[in-house]
C-alpha positions as a printed Julia matrix, in Angstrom:
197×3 Matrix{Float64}:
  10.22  -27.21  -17.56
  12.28  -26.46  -20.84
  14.84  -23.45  -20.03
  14.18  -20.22  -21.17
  16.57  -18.01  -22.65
  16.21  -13.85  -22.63
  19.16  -11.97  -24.14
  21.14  -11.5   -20.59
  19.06  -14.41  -18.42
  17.88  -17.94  -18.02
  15.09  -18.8   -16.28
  14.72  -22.66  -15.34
  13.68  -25.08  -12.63
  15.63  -25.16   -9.41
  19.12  -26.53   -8.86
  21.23  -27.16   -5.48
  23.71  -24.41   -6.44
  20.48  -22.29   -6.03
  20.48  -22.14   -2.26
  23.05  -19.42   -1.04
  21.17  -16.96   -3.86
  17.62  -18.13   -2.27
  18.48  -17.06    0.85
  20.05  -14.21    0.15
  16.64  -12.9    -1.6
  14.26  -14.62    1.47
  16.11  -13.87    4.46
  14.97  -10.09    4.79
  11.75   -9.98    2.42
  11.18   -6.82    0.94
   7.4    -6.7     0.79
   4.78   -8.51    3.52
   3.46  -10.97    1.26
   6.5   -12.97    1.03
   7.34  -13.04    5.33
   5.67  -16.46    5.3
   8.58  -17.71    2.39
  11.21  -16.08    5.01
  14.2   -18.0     5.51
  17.34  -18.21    8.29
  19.52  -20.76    7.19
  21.35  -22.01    4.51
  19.76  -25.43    5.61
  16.37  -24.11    5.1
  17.03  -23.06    1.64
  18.93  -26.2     0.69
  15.58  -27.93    1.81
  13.56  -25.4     0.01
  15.27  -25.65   -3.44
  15.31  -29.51   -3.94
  11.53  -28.94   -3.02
  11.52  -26.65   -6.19
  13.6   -28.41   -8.75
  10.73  -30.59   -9.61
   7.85  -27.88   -9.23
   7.24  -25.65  -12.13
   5.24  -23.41  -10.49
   8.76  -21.71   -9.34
  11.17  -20.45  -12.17
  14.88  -19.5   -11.36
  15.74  -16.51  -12.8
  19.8   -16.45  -13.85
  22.52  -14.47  -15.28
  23.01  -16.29  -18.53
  26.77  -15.4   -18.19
  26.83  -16.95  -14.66
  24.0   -18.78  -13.56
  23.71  -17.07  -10.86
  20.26  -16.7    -9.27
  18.84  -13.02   -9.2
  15.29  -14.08   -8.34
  12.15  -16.27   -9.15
   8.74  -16.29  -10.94
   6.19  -18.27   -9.45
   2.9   -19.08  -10.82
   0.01  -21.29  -11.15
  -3.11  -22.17  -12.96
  -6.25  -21.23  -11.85
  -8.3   -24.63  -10.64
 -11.98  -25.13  -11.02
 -14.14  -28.1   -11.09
 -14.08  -30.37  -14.18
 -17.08  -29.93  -16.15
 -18.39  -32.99  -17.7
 -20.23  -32.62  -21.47
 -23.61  -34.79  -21.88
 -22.58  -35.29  -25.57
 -18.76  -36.28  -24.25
 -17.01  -39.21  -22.37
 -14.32  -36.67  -21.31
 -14.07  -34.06  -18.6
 -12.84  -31.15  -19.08
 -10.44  -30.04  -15.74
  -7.4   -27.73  -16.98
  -7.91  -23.91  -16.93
  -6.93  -21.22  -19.25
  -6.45  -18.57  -16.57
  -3.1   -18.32  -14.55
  -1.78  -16.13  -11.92
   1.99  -15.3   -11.73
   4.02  -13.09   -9.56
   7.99  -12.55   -8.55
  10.53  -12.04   -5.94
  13.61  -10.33   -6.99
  17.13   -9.59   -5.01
  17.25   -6.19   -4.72
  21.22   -5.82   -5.21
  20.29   -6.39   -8.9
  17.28   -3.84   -8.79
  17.1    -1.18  -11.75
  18.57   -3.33  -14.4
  15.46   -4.51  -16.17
  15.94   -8.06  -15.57
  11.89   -8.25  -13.57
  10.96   -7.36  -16.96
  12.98   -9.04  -19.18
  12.35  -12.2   -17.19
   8.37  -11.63  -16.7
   8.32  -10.69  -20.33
   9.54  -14.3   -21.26
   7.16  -15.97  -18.8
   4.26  -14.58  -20.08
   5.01  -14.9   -23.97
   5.68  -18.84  -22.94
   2.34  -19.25  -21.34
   0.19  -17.37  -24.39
   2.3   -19.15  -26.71
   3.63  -22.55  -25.33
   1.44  -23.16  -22.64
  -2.44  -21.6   -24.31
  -3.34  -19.42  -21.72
  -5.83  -17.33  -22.39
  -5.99  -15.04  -19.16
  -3.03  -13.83  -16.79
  -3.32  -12.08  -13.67
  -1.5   -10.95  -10.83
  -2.09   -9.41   -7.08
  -0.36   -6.75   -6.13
  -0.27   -4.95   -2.74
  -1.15   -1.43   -2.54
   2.02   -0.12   -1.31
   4.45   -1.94   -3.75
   4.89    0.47   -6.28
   7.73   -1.38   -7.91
   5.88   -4.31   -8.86
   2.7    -2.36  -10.11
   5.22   -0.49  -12.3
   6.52   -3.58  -13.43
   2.54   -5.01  -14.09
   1.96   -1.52  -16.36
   5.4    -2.14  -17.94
   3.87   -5.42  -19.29
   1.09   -4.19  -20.64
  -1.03   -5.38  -17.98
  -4.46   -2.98  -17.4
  -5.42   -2.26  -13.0
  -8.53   -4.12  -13.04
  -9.44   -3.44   -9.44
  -8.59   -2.62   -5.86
  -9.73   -5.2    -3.19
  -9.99   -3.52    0.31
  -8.61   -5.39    3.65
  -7.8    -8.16    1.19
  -5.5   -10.38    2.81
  -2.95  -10.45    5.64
   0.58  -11.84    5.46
   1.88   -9.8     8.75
   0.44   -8.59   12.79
  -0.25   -5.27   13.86
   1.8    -4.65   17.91
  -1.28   -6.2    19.42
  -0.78   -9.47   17.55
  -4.11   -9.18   15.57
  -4.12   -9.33   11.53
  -3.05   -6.09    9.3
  -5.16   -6.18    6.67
  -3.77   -4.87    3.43
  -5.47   -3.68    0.54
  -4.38   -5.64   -2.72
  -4.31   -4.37   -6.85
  -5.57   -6.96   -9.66
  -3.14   -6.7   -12.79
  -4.48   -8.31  -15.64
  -3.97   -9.17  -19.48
  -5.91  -11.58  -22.33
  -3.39  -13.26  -24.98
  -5.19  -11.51  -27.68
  -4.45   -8.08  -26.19
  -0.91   -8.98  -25.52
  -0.97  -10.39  -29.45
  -2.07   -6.92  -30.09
   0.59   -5.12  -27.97
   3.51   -7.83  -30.03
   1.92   -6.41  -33.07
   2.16   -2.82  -32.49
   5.8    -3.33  -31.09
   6.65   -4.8   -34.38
């Protein structure tokens, strides 16, 4: 993907000097959903970022100053099966709607960069990219992140209960966690750009 530029950050594909800052953000993950991504050694993330550097479903985030990585945005669109048109030769298989998320290093917590960052991503896939629909899952718990969700003008669309399970209970069976849908449409973000104005 084409670099993004915020007024303090960069967000772009992947790069080898990437791999100290991965691990530093993977090896202790702050919320369950992200204990499968978990990482040990500096080998792992090496691997793990020249994976990345050709996938744009996850974005560096950087200090524009430094290009240091503080964290990542990760998304992708959301498949279906092409629908062919009687009166057309052509199917149609992309999707408007797309699901994003983050994972931030907490040492740079409280500085607004989730925001700033997230802020970019989604005005690049309303405006660059023609999504029409943006979503994002959200476990109960993680206040942070639903804070973040409200903060970009994203409306709670529903709670799913027992949704999914990224970690054991002591007697090795699945803990279930309940899970928040964030949502927004382009034309209410349009309308949110507008007011702002």
């Amino acid at each position: 993907m084409q670099p993004i530029e915020t007024s303090r950050l960069i967000l772009r594909n992947f790069a080898p000097s990437d791999a100290a800052g991965l691990l530093e953000y993977t090896a202790d993950p702050r919320v369950n959903c992200f204990m499968d991504q978990r990482m040990s050694t500096l080998e792992e993330a090496a691997a793990e970022v020249e994976k990345r550097s050709t996938d744009d479903s996850h974005i560096a985030v950087c200090l524009k100053d430094s290009n240091e990585i503080i964290g990542e945005l990760f998304g992708m669109t959301e498949g279906h099966e092409p629908e062919t048109d009687s009166d057309s030769t052509s199917n149609r298989s992309d999707s408007d709607t797309y699901s994003i998320g983050w994972n931030f290093n907490g040492r740079f917590e409280g500085k607004g960069y989730a925001s700033e960052s997230a802020s970019a991503f989604i005005e690049h896939l309303f405006m660059e990219q023609g999504i029409r629909r943006i979503y994002a899952y959200v476990e109960e718990d993680n206040f942070r992140s639903q804070k973040l969700c409200e903060k970009l003008g994203m409306r709670r669309e529903g709670l799913f209960l027992e949704f999914i399970s990224f970690v054991k209970n002591e007697d090795d069976t699945p803990k279930y966690e309940n899970t928040v849908q964030y949502a927004i449409l382009k034309k209410e973000w349009l309308a949110q750009q507008a007011v702002a104005e």
